[in-house]
N, C-alpha and C positions, 0 to 999 in steps of 0.2 A: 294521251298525255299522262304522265306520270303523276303522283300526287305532290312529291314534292319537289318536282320541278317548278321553276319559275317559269312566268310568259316572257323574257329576255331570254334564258336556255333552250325554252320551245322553240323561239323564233330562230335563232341560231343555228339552232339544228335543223331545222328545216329549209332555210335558205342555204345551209354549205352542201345540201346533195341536189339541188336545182339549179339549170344553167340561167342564164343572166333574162331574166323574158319578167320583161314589166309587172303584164299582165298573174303571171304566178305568182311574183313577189308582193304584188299588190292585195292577191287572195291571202296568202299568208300573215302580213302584215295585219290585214283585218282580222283574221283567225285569233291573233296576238294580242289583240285590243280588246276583243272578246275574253281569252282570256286570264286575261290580266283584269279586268272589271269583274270576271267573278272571283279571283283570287282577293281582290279588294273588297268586295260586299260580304264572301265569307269570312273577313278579317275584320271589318266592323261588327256581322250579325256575333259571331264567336268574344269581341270585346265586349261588344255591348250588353250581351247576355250573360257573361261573368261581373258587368259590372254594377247592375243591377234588372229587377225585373223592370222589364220592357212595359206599356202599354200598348193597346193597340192602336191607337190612333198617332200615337207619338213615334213610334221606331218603324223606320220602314230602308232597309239598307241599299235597295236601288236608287229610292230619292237621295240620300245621302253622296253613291256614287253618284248624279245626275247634278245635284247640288256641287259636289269638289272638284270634280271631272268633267263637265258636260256631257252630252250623249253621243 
């Protein structure tokens, strides 16, 4: 995956050179989910970390995604 590609671009691209089979689309999809949840958590830990210092008990950017997104 590229860096700055998006998980909607990945996905895209990935689904227009595989033929129609659930089961593929279904792994993809997941793939997409993945990662587009780490595009999101680097996009918090990267905020939150210019926005001030973190502690450790307080910043934790997977709970965050688990928190806004579910798992």
């Amino acid at each position: 995956m590229e860096d700055n590609m998006t998980a909607v671009d990945w996905l895209f691209r990935k689904l227009w050179d595989q033929p129609k089979d659930k089961l593929i689309w279904w792994s993809i999809l997941n793939n997409a989910k993945t990662f587009e949840m780490e595009q999101i958590i680097m996009a918090y830990h990267n905020g939150y970390s210019d926005a001030i210092k973190p502690e450790p008990k307080q910043y934790d950017p997977k709970q965050y995604y688990e928190q806004t997104y579910g798992k």
